[in-house]
N, C-alpha and C positions, 0 to 999 in steps of 0.2 A: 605438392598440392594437397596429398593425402596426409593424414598422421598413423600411427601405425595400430592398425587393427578398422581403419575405416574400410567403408564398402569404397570400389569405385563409383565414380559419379561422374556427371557430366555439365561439361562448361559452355558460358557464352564467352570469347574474348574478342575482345574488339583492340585492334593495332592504331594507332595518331601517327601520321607524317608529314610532312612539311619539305620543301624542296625552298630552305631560306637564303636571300640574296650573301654574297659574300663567300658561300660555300662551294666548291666545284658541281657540274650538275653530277647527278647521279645517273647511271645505267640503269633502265629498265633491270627488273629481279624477279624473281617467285618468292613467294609464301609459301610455306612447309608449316604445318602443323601438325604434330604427332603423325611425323616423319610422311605425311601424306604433301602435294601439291593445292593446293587451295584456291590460287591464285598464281596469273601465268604473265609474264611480258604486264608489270605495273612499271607503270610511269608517271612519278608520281606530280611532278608538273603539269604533265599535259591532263591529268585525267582531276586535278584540282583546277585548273584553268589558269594557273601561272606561279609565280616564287610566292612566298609568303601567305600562302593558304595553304590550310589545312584538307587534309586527303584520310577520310577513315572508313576504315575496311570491320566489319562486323561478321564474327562464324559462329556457330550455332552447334548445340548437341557433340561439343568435343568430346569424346569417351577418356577419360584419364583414370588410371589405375593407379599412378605413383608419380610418375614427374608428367608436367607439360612441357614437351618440347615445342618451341619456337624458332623456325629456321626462315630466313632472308638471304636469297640465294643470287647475289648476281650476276650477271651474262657477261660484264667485264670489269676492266681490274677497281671502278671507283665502289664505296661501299654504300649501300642505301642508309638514309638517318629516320633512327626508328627516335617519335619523341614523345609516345606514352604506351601504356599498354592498361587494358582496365579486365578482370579476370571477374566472372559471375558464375557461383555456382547455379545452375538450373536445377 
């Protein structure tokens, strides 16, 4: 995120998902963000109100010194479908 010799700064990023027909459902997952939980048990059907709509998740004041990690952690074995991500420095 950083180039080398910049200060750390701090980010807005915002996650897009979608639970689209055709694909198996997904497991409820967590959110990790610079190794922290952010969000706990997303679902991302139920919490969009069915297949084919969009579910976006917005965090705030990320501290990043060098990388930003992004982690999608799920509870079992199907993988959640991440289908953007938008990165703002603050």
């Amino acid at each position: 995120m950083l180039g080398e010799g910049d200060k750390p700064a701090r980010y807005q990023v915002t996650l897009h998902f979608a639970q689209l027909d055709g694909f198996p459902d997904s497991a409820p997952f967590d959110i990790r963000l610079q190794g922290k939980t952010v969000a706990s048990d997303v679902d991302v059907a139920a919490a969009a109100g069915g297949t084919n709509r969009e579910l976006v998740r917005t965090f705030d004041g990320l501290a990043v010194e060098d990388t930003l990690a992004i982690e999608l952690v799920p509870h079992g074995n199907d993988l959640p479908t991440l289908c953007g991500i938008e990165v703002r420095r603050e």
